[in-house]
N, C-alpha and C positions, 0 to 999 in steps of 0.2 A: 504494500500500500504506500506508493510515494507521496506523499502529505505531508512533508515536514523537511527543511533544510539541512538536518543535523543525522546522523546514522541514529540506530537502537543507543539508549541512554540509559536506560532506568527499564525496574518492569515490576510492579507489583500484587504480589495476590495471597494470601490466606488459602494455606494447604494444611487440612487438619487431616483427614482421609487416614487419622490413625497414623502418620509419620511422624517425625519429631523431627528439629533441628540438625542434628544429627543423623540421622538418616539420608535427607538431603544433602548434609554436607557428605555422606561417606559415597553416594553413587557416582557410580562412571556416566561420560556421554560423550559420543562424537565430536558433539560441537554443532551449530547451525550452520544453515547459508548465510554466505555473505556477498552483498549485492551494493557493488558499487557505483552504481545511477546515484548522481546526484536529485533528491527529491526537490519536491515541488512545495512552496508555503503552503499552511496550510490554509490560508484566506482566498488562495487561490478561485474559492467559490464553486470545486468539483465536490467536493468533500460533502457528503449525507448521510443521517442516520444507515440506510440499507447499505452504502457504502463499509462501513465501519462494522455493521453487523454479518457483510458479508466473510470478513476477516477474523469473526470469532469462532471458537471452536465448537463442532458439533458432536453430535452421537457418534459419527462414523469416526472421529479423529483418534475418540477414545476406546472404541470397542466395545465387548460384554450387550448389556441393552440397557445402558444410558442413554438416553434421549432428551429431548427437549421437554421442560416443564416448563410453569409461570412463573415469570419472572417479575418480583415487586418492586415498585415503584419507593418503596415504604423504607428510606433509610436512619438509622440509628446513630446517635451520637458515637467517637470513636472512645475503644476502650479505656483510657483514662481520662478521658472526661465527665464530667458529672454527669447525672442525667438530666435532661432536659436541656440540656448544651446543644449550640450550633451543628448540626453535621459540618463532612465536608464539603458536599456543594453551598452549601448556607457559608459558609468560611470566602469558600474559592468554586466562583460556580463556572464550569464549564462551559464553551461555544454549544459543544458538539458532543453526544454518547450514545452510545448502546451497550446493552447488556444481553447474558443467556447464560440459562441455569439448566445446567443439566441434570438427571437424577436419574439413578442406577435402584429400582426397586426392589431385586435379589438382594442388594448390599447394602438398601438402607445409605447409599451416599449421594453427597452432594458436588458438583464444580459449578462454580461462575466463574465467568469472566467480564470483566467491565473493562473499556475502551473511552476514555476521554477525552475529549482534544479542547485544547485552552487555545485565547486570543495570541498567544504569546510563546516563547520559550520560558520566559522572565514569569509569567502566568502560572505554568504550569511547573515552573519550579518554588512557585511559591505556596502552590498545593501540596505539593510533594515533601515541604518541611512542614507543613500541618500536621501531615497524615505521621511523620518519623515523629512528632510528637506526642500526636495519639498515642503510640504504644510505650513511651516513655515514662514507663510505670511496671514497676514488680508482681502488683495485684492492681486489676483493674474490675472490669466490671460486662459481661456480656448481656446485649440493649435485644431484647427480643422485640419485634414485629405487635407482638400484643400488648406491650407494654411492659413484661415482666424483665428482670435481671437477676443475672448469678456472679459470681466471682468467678473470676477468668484471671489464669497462673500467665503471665510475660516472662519468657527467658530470650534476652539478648538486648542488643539487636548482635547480629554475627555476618561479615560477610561472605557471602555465597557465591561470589560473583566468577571463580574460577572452575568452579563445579556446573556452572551452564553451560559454558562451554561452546558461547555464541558468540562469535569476537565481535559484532556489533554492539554488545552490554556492554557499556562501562562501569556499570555497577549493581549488585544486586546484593539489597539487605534484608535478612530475616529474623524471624521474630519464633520461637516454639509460644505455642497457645496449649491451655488444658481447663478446660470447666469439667464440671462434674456432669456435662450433657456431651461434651465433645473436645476429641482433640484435635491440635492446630499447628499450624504455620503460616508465619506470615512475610511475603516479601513482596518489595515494591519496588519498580524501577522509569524509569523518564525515556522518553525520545522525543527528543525536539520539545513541541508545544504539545505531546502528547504524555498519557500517564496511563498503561496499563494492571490491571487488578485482577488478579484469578484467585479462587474461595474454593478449598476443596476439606468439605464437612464431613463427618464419618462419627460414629458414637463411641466413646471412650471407651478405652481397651478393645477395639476391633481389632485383629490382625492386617494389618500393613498390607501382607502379601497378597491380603486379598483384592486390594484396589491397585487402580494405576499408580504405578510411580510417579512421585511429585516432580523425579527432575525430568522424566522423559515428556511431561504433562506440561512444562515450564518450554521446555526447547521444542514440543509441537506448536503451542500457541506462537512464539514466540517468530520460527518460521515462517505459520500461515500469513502473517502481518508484511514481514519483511521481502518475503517471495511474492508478496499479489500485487 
């Protein structure tokens, strides 16, 4: 998706899917493609929702019978914020997004992925240190859809950025997550005036082996983006 002046930068997304920090930092991977066309601003005015969602990952990317669910509009304060605190688009709101949530019903899991694109590079680097703040807390808080919260365990941030394996990343930081509903991971990273997000949910103490891996799941999205 040429949209942006700058190569892959950043990329971040919440991988609970029963992995830990550690698990991601210990896998192998190839590495992505790397595509050197210079891109395009992204004010350029090609740039649309379908555009953007065309470049998120689907059932077929990940295999098993994950598919497409509904995906809500309905976001939560980030986890060390109080409740009833600003989100991140209420912070730093976006030109341009789409989303899709996939969910695998044998396994009870979850992936998202969100796709943001900001006015700016400067824009969407100023999201991107919201969002590193968000998790800038030991115990924080996870904000459910209905209203409720639990406490949610933060270990890191740690970077991971060598274990993608995408020489368009320049950087990729994560976070281990654990509520007493789900375990986690979280990393986030920048391209250009863009900020990607992938969420992969799973129920505490599930076995790992039985979902996608987090890093093969990190460098498919990560490709579909920079190959379209």
């Amino acid at each position: 998706m040429r949209t942006h002046r700058k190569p892959l930068r950043a990329l971040q997304c919440i991988a609970a899917a029963g992995a830990s920090l550690a698990l991601l930092a210990s896998c192998g991977g190839s590495g992505g493609s790397s595509d050197g066309a210079e891109p395009t601003p992204s004010n350029s005015g090609t740039l649309t929702v379908d555009v953007l969602k065309s470049v998120l990952l689907s059932g077929a990317d990940l295999g098993g019978d994950f598919q497409a669910g509904p995906a809500s509009d309905t976001a939560s304060p980030l986890p060390c914020a109080a409740g009833g605190a600003r989100t991140l688009d209420q912070q730093a709101p976006p030109a341009l997004q789409a989303r899709t949530v996939l969910l695998s019903p044998s396994l009870t899991g979850e992936i998202s992925e969100q796709l943001k694109v900001y006015d700016n590079d400067a824009a969407a680097s100023a999201a991107l240190a919201i969002y590193v703040a968000g998790f800038a807390c030991a115990t924080g808080s996870l904000y459910g859809a209905d209203g409720t919260t639990e406490p949610l365990a933060i270990v890191g941030p740690s970077d991971v950025t060598a274990n993608v394996g995408v020489s368009q990343v320049d950087g990729v930081i994560g976070w281990g997550l654990t509520s007493t509903a789900v375990d986690g991971l979280a990393i986030v990273s920048q391209f250009g005036a863009s900020l990607m997000f992938l969420t992969f949910l799973n129920p505490t103490g599930a076995d790992p082996a039985k979902y996608p891996d987090s890093l093969q799941v990190v460098q498919a999205a990560l490709a579909k983006i920079v190959n379209s």
